[in-house]
The first five atom37 places (N, CA, C, CB, O) and aatype in JSON, in Angstrom:
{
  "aatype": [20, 20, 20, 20, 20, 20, 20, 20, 20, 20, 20, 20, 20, 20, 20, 20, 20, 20, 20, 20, 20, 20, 20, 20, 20, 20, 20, 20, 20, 20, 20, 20, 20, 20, 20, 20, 20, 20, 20, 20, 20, 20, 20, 20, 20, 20, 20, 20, 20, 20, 20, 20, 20, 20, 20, 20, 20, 20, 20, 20, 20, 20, 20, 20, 20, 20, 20, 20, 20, 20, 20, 20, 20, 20, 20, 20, 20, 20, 20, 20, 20, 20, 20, 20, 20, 20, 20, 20, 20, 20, 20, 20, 20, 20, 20, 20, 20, 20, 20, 20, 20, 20, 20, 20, 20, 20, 20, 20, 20, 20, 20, 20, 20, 20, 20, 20, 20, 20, 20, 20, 20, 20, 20, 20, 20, 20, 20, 20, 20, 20, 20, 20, 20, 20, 20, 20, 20],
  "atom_mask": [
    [1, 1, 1, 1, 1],
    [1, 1, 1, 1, 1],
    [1, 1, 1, 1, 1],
    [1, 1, 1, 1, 1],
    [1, 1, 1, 1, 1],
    [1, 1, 1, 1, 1],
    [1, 1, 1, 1, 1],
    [1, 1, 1, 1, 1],
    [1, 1, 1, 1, 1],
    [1, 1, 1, 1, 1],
    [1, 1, 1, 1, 1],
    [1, 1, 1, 1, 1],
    [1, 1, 1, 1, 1],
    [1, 1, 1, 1, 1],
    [1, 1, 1, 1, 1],
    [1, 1, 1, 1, 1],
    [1, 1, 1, 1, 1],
    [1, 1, 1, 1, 1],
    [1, 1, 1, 1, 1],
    [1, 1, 1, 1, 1],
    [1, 1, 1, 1, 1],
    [1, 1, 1, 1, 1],
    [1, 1, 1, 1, 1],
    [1, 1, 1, 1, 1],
    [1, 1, 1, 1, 1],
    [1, 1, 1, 1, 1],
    [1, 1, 1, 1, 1],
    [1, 1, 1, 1, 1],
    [1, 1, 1, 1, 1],
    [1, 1, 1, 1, 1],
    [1, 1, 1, 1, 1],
    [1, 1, 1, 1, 1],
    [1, 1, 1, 1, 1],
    [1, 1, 1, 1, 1],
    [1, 1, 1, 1, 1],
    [1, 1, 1, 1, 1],
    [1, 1, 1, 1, 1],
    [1, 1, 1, 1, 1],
    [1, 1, 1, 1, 1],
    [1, 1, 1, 1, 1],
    [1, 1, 1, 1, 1],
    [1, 1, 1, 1, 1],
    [1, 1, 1, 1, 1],
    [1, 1, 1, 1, 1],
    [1, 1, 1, 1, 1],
    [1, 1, 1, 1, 1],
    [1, 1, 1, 1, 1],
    [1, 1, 1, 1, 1],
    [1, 1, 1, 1, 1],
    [1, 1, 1, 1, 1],
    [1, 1, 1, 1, 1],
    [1, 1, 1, 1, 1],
    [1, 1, 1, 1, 1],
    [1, 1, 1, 1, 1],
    [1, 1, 1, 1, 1],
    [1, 1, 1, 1, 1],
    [1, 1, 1, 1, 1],
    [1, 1, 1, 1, 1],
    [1, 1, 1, 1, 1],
    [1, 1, 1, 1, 1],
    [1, 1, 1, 1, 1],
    [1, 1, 1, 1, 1],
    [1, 1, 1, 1, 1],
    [1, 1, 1, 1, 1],
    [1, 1, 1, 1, 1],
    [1, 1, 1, 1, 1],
    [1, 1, 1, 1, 1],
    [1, 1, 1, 1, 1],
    [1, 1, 1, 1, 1],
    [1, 1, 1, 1, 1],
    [1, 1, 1, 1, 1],
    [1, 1, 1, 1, 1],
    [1, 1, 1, 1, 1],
    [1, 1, 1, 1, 1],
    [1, 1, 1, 1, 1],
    [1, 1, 1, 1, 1],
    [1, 1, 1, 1, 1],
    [1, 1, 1, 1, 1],
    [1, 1, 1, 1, 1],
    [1, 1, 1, 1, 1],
    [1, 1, 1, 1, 1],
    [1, 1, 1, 1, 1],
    [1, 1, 1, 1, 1],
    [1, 1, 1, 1, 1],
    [1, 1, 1, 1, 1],
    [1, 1, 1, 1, 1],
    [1, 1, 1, 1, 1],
    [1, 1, 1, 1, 1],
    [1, 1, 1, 1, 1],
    [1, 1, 1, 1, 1],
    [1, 1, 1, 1, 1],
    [1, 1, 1, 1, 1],
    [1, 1, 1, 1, 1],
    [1, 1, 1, 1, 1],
    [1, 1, 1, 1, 1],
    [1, 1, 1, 1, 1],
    [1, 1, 1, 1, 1],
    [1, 1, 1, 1, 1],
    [1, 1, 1, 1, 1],
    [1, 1, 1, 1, 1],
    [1, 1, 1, 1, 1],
    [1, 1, 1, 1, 1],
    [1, 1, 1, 1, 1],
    [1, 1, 1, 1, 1],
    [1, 1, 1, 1, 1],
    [1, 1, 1, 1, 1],
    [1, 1, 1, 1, 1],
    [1, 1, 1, 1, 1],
    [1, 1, 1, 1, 1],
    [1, 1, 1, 1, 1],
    [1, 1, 1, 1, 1],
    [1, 1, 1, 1, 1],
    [1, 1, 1, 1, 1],
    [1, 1, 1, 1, 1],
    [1, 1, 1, 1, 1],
    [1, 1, 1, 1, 1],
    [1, 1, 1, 1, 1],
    [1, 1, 1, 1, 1],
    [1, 1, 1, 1, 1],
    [1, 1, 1, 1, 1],
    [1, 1, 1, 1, 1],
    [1, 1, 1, 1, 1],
    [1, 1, 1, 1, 1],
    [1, 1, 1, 1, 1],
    [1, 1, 1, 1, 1],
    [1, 1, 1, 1, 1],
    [1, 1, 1, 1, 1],
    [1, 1, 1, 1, 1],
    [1, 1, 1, 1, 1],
    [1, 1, 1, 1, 1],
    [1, 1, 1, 1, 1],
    [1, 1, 1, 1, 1],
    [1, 1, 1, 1, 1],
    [1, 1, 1, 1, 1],
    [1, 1, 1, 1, 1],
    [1, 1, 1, 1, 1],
    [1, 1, 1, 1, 1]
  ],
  "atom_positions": [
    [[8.31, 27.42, 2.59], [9.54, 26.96, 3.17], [9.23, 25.82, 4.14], [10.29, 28.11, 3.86], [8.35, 25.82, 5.0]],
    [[10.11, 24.83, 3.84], [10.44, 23.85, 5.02], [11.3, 23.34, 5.95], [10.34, 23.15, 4.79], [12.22, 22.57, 5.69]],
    [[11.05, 23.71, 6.91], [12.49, 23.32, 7.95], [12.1, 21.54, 8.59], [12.58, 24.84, 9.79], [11.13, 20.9, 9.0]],
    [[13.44, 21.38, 8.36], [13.25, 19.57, 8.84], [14.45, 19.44, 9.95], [13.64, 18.16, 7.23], [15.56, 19.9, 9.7]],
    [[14.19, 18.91, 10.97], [15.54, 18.9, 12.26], [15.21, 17.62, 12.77], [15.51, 20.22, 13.72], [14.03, 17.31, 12.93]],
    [[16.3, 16.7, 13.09], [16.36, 15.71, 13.92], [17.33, 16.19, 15.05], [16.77, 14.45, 13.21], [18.28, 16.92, 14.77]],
    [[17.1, 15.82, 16.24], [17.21, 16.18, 17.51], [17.6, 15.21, 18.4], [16.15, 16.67, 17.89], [16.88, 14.22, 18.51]],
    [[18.66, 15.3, 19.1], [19.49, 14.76, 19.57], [18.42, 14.67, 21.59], [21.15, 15.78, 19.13], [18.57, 15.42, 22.56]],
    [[17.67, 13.68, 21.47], [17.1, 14.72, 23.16], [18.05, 14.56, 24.36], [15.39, 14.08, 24.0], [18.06, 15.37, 25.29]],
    [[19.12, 13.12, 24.28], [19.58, 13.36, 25.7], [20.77, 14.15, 25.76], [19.84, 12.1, 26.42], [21.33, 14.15, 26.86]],
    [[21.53, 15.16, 24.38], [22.14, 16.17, 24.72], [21.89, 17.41, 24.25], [23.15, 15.95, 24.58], [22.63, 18.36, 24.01]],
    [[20.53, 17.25, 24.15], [20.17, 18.57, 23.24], [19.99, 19.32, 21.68], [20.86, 19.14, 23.58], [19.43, 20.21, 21.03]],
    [[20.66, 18.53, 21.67], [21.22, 19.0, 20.29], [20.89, 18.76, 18.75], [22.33, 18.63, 20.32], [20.54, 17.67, 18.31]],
    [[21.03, 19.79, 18.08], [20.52, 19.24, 16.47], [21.25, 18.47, 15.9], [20.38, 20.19, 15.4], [22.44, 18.78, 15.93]],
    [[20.9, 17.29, 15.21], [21.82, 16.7, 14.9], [21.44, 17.17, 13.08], [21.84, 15.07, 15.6], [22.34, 16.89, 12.28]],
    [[20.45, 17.68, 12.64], [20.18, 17.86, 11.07], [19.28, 19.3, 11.18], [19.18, 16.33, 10.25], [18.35, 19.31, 11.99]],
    [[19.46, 20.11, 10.63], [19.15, 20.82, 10.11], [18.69, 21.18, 8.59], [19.75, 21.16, 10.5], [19.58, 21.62, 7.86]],
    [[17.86, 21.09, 8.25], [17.9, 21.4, 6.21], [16.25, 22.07, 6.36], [17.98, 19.25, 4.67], [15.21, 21.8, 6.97]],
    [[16.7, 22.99, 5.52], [15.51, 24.11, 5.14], [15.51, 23.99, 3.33], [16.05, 26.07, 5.82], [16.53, 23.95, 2.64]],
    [[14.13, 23.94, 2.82], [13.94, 23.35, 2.07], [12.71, 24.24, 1.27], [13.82, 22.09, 2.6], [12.59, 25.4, 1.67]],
    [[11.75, 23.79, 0.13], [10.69, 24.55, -0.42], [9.79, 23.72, 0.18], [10.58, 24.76, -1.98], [9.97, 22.54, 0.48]],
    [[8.93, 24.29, 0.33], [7.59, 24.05, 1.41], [6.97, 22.93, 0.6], [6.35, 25.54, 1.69], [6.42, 22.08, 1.29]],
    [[6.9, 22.68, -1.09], [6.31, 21.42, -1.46], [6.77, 19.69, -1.63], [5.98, 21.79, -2.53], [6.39, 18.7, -2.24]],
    [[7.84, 20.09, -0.66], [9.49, 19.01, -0.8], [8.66, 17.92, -0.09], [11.41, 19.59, 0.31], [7.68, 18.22, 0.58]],
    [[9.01, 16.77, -0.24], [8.64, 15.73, 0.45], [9.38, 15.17, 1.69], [8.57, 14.88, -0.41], [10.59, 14.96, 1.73]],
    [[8.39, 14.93, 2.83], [9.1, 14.67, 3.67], [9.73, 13.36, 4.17], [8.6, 15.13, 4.32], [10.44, 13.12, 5.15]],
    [[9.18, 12.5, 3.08], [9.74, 11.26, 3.01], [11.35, 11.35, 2.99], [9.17, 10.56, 1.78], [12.15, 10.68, 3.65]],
    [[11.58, 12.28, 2.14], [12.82, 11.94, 1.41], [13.8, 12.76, 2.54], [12.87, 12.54, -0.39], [15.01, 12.91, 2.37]],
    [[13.3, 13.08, 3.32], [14.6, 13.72, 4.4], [14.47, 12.65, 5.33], [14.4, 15.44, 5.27], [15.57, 12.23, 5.69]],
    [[13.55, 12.09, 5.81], [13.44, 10.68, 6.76], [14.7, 9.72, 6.14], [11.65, 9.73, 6.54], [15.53, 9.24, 6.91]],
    [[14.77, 9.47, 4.47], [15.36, 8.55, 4.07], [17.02, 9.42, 4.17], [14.65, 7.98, 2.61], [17.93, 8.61, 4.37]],
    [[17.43, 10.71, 4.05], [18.62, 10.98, 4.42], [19.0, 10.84, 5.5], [18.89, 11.87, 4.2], [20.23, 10.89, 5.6]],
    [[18.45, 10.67, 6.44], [18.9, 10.72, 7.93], [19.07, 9.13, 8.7], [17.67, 11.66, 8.78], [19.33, 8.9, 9.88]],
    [[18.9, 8.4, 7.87], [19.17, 6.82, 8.14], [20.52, 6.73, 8.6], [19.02, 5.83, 6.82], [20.82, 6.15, 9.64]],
    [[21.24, 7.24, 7.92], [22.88, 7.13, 8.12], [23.06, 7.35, 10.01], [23.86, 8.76, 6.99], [23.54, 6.54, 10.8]],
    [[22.48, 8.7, 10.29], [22.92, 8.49, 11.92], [22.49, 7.6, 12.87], [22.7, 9.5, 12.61], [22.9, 7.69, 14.03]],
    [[21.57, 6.63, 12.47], [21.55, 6.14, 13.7], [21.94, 5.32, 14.12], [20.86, 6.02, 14.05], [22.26, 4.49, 13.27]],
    [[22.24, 4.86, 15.66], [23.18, 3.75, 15.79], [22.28, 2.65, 17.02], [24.91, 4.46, 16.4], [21.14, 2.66, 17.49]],
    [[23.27, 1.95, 17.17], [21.88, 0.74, 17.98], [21.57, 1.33, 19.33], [22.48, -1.2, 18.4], [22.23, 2.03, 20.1]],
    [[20.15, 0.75, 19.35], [19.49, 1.63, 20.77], [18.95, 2.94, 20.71], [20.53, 1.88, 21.83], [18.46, 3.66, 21.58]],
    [[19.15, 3.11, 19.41], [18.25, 4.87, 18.7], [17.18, 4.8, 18.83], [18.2, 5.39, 17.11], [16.77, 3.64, 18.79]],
    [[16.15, 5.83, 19.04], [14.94, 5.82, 18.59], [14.23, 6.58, 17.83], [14.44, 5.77, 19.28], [14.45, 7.74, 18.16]],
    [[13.6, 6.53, 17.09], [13.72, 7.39, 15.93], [11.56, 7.57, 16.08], [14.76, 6.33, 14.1], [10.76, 6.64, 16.01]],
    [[11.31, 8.82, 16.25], [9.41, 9.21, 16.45], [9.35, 9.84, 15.17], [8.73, 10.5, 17.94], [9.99, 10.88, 15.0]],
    [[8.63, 9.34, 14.22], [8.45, 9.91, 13.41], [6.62, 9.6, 12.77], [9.7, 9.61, 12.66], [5.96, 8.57, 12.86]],
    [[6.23, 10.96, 12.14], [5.05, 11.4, 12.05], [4.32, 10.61, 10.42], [5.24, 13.16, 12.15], [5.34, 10.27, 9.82]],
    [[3.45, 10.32, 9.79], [3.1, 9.49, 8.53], [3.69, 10.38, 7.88], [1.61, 9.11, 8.06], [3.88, 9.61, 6.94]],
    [[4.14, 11.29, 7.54], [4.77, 12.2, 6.31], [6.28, 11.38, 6.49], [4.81, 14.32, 6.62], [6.98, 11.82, 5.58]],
    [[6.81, 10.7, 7.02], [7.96, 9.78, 7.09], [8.07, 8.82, 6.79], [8.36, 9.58, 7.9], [9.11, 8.24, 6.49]],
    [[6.4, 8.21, 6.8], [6.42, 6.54, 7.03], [7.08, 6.29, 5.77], [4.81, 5.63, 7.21], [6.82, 6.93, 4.76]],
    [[8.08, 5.2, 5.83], [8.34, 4.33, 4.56], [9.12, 3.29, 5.06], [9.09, 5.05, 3.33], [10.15, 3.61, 5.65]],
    [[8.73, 1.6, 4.9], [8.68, 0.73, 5.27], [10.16, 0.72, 4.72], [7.56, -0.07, 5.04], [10.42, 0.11, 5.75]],
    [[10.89, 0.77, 4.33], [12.27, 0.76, 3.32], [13.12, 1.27, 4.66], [12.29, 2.06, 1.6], [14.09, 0.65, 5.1]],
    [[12.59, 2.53, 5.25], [13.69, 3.0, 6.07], [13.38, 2.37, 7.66], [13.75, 4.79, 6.0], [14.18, 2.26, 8.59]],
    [[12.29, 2.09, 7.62], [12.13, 1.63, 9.08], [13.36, 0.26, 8.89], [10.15, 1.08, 9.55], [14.35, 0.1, 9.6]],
    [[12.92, -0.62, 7.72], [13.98, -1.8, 7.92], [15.73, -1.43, 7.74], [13.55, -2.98, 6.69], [16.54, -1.89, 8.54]],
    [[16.01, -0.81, 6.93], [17.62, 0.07, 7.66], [17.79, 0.86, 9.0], [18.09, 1.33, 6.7], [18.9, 0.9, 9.53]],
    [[16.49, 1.61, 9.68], [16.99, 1.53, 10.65], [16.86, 0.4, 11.91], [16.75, 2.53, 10.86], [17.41, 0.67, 12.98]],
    [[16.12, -0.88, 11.76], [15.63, -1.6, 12.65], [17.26, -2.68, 11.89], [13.59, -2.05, 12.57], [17.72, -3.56, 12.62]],
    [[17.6, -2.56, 11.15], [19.05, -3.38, 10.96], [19.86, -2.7, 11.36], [19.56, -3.79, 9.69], [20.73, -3.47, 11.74]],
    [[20.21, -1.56, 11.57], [21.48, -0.72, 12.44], [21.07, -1.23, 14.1], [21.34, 1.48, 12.23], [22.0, -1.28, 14.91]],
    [[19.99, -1.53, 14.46], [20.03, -2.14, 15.98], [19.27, -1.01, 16.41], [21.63, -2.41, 16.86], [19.5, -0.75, 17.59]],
    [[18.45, -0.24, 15.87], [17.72, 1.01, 16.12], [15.94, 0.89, 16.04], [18.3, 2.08, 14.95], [15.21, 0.33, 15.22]],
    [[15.67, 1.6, 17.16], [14.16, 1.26, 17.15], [13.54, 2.84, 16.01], [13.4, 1.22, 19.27], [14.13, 3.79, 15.5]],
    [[11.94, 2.32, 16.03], [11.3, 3.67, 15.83], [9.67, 2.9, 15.8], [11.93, 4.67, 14.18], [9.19, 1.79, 15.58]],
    [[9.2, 4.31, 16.2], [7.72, 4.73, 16.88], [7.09, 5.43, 15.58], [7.8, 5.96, 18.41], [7.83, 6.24, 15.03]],
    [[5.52, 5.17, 14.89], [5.28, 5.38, 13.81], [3.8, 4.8, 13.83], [6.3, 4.88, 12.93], [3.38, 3.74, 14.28]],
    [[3.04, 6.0, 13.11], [1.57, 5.92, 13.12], [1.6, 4.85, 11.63], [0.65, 7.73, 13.02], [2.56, 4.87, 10.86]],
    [[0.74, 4.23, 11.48], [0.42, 3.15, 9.97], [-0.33, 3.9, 9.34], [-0.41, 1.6, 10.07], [-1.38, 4.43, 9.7]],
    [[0.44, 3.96, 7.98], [-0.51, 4.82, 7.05], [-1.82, 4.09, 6.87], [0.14, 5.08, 5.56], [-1.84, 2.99, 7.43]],
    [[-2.99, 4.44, 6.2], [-3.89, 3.76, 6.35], [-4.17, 2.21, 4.88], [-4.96, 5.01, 6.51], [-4.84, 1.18, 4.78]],
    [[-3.3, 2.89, 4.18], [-3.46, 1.99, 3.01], [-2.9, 1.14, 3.23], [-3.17, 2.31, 1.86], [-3.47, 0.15, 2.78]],
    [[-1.29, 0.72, 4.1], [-0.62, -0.41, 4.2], [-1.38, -1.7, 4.46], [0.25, -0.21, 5.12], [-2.52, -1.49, 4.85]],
    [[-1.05, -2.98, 4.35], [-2.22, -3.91, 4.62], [-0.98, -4.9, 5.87], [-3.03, -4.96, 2.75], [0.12, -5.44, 5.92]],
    [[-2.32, -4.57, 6.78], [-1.56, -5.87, 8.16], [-2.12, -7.09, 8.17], [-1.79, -5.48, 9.91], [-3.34, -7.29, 8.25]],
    [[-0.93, -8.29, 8.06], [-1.03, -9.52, 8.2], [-0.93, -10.13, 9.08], [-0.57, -9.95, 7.71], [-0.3, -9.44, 9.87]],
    [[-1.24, -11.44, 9.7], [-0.34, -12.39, 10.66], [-0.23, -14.08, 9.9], [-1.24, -12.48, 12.44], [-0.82, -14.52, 8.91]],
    [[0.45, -14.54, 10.53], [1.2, -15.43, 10.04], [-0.17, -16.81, 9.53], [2.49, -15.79, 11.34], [-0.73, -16.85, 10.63]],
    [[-0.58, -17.35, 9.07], [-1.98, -18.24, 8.78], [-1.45, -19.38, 9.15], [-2.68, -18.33, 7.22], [-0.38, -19.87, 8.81]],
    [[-2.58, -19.95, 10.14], [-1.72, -21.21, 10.59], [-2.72, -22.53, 10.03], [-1.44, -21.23, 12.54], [-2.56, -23.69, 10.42]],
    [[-3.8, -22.09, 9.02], [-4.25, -23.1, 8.06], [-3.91, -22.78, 6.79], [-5.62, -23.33, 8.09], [-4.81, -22.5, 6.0]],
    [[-2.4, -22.74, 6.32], [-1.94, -23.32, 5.08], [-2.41, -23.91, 4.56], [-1.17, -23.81, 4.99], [-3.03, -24.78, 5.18]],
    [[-2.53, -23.94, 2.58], [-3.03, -24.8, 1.95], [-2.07, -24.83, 0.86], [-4.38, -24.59, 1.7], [-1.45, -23.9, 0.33]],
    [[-2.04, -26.61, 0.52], [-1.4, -26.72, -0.44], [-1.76, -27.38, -1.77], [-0.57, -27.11, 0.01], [-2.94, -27.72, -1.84]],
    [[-0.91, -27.66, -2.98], [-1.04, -28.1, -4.18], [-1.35, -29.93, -3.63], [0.47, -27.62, -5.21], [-1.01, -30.61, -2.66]],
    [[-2.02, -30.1, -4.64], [-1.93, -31.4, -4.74], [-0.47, -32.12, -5.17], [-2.95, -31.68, -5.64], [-0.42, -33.35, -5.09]],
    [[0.92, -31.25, -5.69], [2.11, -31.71, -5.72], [2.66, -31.44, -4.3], [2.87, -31.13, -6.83], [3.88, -31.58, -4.35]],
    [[2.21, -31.06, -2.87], [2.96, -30.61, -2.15], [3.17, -29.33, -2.08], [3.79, -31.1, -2.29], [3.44, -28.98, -0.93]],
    [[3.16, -28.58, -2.75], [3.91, -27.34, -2.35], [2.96, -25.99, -2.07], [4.95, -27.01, -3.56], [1.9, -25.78, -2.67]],
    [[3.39, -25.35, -1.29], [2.43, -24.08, -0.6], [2.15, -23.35, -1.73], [3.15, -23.02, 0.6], [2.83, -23.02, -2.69]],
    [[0.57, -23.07, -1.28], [-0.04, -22.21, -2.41], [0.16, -21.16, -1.42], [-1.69, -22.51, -3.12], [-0.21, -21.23, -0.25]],
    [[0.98, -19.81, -2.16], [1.77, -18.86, -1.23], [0.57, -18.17, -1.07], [3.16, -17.95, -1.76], [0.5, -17.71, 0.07]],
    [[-0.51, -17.9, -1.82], [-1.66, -16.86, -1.34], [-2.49, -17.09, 0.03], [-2.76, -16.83, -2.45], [-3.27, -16.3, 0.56]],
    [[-2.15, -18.28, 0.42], [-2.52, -18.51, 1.85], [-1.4, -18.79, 3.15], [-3.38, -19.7, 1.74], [-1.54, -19.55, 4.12]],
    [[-0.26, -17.89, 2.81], [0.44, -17.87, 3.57], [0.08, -16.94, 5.1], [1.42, -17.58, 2.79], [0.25, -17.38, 6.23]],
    [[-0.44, -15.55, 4.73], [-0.7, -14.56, 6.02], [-1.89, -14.31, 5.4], [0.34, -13.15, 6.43], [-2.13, -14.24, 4.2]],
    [[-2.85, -14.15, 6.67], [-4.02, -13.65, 6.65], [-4.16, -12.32, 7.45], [-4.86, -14.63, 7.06], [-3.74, -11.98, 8.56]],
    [[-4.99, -11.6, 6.37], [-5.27, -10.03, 6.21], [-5.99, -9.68, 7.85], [-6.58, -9.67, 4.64], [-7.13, -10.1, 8.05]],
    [[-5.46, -9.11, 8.68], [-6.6, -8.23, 9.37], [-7.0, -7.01, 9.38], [-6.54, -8.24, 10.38], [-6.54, -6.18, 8.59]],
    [[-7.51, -6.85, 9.88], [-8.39, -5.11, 9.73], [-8.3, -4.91, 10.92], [-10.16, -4.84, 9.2], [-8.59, -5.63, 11.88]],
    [[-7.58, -3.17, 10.85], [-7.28, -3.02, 12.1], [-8.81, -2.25, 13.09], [-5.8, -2.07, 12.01], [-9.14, -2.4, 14.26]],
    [[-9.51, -1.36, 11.82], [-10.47, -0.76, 12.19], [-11.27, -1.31, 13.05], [-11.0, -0.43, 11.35], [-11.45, -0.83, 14.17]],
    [[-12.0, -2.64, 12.52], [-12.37, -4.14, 12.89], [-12.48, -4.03, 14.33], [-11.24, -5.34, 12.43], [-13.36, -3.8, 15.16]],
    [[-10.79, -4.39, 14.29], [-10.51, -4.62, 16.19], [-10.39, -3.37, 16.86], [-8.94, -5.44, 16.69], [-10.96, -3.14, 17.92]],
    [[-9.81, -2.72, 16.37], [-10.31, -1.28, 16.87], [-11.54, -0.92, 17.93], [-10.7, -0.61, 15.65], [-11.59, -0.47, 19.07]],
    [[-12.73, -1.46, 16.72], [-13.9, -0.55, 17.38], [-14.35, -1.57, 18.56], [-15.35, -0.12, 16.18], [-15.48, -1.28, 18.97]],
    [[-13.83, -2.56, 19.15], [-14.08, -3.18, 19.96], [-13.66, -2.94, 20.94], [-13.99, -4.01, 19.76], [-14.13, -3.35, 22.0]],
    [[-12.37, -2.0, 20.81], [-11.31, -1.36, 22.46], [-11.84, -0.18, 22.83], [-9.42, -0.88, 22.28], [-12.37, 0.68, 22.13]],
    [[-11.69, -0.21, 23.85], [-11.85, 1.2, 24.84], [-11.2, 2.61, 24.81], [-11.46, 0.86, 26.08], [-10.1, 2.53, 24.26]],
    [[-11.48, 3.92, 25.22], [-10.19, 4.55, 24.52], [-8.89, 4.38, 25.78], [-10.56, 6.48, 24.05], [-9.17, 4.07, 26.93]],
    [[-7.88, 4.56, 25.45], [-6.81, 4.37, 25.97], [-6.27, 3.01, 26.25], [-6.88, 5.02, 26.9], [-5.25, 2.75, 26.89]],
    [[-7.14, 2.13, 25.67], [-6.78, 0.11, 25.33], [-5.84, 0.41, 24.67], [-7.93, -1.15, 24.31], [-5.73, 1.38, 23.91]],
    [[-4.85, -0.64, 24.98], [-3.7, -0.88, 23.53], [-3.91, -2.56, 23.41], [-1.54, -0.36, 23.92], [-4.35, -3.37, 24.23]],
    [[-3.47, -2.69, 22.25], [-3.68, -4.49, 21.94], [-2.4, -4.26, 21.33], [-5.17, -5.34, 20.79], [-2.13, -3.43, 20.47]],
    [[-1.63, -5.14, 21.91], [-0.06, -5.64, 21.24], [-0.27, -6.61, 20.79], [1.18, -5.88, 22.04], [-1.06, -7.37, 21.33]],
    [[0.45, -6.97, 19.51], [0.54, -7.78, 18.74], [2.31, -8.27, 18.11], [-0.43, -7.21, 17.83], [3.01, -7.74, 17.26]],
    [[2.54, -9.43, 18.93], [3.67, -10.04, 18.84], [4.2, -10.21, 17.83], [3.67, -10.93, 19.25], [5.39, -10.39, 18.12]],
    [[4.06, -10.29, 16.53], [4.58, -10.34, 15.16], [3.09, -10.0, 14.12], [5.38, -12.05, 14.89], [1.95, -10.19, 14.54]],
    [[3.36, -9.55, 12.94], [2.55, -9.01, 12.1], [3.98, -8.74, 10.56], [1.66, -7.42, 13.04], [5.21, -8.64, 10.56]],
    [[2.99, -8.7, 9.54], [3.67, -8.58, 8.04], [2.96, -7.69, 7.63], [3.69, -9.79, 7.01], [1.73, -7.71, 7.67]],
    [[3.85, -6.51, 7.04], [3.3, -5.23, 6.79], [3.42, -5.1, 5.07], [4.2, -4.02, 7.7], [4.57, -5.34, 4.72]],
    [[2.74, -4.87, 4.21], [2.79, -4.54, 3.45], [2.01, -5.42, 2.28], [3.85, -4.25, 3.52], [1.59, -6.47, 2.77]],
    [[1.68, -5.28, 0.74], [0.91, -6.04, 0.09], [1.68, -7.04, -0.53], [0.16, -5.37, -0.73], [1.57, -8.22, -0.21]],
    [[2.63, -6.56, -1.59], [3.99, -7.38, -2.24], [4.75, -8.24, -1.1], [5.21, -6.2, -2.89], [4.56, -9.42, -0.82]],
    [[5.64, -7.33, -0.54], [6.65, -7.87, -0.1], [6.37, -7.53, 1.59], [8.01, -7.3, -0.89], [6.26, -6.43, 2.15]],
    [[6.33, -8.49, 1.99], [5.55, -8.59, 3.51], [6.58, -8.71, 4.04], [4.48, -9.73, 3.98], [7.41, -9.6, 3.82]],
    [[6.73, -7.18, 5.35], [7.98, -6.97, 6.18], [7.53, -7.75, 7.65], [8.37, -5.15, 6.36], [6.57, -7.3, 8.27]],
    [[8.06, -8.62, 8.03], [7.99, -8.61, 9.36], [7.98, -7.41, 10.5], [8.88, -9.29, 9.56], [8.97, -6.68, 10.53]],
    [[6.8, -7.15, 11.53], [7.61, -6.24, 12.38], [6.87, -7.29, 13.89], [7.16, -4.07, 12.15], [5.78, -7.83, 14.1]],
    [[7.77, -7.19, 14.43], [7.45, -7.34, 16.02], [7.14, -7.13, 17.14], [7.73, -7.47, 16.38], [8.33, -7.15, 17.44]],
    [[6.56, -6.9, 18.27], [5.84, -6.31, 19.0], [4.78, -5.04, 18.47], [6.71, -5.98, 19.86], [4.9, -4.08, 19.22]],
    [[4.36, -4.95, 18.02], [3.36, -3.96, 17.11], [2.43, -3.7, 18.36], [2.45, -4.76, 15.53], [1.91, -4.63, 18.98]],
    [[2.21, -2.11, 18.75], [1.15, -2.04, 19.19], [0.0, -1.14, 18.9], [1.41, -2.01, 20.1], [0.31, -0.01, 18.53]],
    [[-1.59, -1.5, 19.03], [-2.39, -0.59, 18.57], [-2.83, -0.02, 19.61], [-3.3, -0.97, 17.77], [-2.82, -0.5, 20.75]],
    [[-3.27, 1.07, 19.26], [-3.49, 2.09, 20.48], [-4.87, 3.0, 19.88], [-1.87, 3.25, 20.8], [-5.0, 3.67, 18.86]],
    [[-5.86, 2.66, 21.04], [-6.96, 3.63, 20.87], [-6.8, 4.79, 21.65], [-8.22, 3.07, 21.17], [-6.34, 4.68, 22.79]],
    [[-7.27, 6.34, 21.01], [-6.95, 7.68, 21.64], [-8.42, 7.6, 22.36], [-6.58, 9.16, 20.46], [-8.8, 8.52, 23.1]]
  ]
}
């Protein structure tokens, strides 16, 4: 069995309840619960949630959320040596360049965070997110 609750903290309250079979995915209750939120939400949710699809419906309702990076996603930033065709036009594979977060990681201290002002999340279709921060435990 699985119980899934979103929680209301500054009045207490449940706002979802659903009990479920214990092999259910928990993606897919993250993606039902998009509907409540409204701007200025914040939404903490654990990698059994992550899905880049719902973070951008809720970051378009005017709603934040807090979220560990799965490890496979790939983080970009914006490449500011573009290269192009000899007709002019951007060869798109050098648009964002790949970093590794591990990389910079092992260079911080524990309890360092390194914010990062814009970053593109994903391999295909590269989401913008903004203020990104990494955090060593």
């Amino acid at each position: 069995m699985k119980i899934q609750l979103e929680y209301e903290l500054k009045t207490g309250e449940f706002i979802h309840v659903d009990v479920g079979a214990g092999k259910s995915n928990d993606n897919t209750f993250g993606s039902k619960i998009n509907n409540t939120f409204k701007p200025r939400d914040l939404s903490l949710r654990d990698l059994g949630y992550f899905s880049l699809k719902d973070f951008k419906e809720i970051y378009e309702k005017g709603a934040y959320y807090v979220s560990m990076l799965k490890p496979n996603v790939a983080v970009y930033l914006e490449n500011e040596d573009v290269q192009y065709y000899k007709n002019g036009q951007i060869k798109k594979s050098t648009l964002y360049k790949r970093i590794d977060l591990a990389d910079i990681a092992k260079d911080m201290a524990g309890g360092q965070i390194l914010e990062l002002k814009e970053v593109f999340l994903g391999r295909l279709d590269k989401r913008k997110e903004k203020n990104v921060s990494l955090y060593i435990n």
